[in-house]
N, C-alpha and C positions, 0 to 999 in steps of 0.2 A: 305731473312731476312736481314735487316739491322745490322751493328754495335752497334747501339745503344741498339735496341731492345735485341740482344744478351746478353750484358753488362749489361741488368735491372735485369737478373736472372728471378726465376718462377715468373708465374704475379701472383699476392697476389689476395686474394678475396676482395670481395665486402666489402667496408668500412661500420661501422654501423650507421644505422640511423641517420643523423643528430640530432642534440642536439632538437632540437625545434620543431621536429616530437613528440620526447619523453616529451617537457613540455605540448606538447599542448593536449598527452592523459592522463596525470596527470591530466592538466588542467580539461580536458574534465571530468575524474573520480573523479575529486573531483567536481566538479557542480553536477555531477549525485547524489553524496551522500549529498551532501548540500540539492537539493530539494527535496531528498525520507524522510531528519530528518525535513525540514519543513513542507513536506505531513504528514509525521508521527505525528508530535505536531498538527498540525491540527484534525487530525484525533482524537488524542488523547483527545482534549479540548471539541469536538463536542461530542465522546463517555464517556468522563463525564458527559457533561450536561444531556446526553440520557440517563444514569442510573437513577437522580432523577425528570427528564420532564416526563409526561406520555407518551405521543405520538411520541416519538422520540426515533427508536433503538439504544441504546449506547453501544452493543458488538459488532455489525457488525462493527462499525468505531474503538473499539479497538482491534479489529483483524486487522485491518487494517493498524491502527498505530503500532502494536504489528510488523506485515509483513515489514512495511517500517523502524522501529526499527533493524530488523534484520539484516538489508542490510546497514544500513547507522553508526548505533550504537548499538552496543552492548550492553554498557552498560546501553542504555533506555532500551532497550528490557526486560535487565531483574529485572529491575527498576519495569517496568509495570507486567513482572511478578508476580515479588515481593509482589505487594502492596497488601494489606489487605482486600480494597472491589475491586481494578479495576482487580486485575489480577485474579482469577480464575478461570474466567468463559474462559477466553483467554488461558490462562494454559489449563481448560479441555479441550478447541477445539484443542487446539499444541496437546495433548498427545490422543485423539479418532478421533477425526474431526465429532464430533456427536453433535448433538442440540436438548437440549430438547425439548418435544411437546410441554410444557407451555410457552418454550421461539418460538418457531415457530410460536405457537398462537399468544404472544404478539406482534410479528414483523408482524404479517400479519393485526392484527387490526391497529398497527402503518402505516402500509403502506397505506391504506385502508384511515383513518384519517386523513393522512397529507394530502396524495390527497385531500381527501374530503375537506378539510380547504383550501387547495390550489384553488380547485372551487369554492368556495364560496364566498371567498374574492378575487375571479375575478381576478385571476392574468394570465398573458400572457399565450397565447395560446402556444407558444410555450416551453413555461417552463411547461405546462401542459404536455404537451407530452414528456417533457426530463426526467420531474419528474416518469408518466406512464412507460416508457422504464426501467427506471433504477430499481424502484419498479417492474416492472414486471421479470425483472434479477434475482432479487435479492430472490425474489419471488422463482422462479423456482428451483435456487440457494440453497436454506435452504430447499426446500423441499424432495431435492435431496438426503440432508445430513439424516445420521441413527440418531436411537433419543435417542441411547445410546451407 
């Protein structure tokens, strides 16, 4: 062993993370939350339209904005719960995870229609199939669920 080495005393541990490892998982965690409250407002404007459009489900996208609410803001989440006609139906599924028949039914003629309007008016074959896929998900998905 060297003089020197002697002289330094016990070697100390490992220094912490540089500075900019740690802004760049900030960084990283606040993008994350940025685009789950932009997913969420999305979600959210789509599952209003779908409460008064007929053919359009509007709880499954405010479950959904309700989900990306929870993670990014709080205080939309319970904004949405809050509200008067958007949140209940989102409230009942937070507190059973249950879907009623009538609303199973509606989502499945929804599903069933948009498709169908999506064929009609000839739209891309492949959006036909991304449409099917996700309707057929989604499908399975609510069926899944109890009905009370």
């Amino acid at each position: 062993m060297r003089n020197e080495d002697m002289r330094a005393g016990p070697r100390q541990a490992d220094p912490a993370p540089p500075v900019s490892s740690i802004r760049r998982w900030f960084a990283r965690e606040a993008l994350y939350r940025r685009a789950l409250y932009a997913a969420g407002c999305l979600f959210l404007v789509v599952g209003a339209i779908g409460m008064v459009v007929p053919m359009l489900p509007g709880t499954v996208f405010l479950i959904l904005a309700a989900w990306c609410f929870a993670r990014s803001s709080p205080r939309f989440e319970a904004w949405l719960l809050a509200h008067p006609y958007l949140g209940p139906s989102v409230a009942r599924w937070k507190a059973t995870g249950a879907v009623p028949p009538v609303a199973k039914a509606f989502a499945m003629m929804s599903f069933v229609g948009t498709l169908t309007g999506a064929w009609y008016f000839d739209a891309p074959r492949l959006l036909l199939i991304v449409l099917a896929t996700l309707f057929a998900a989604l499908a399975v998905f609510m069926l899944s669920r109890p009905n009370r």
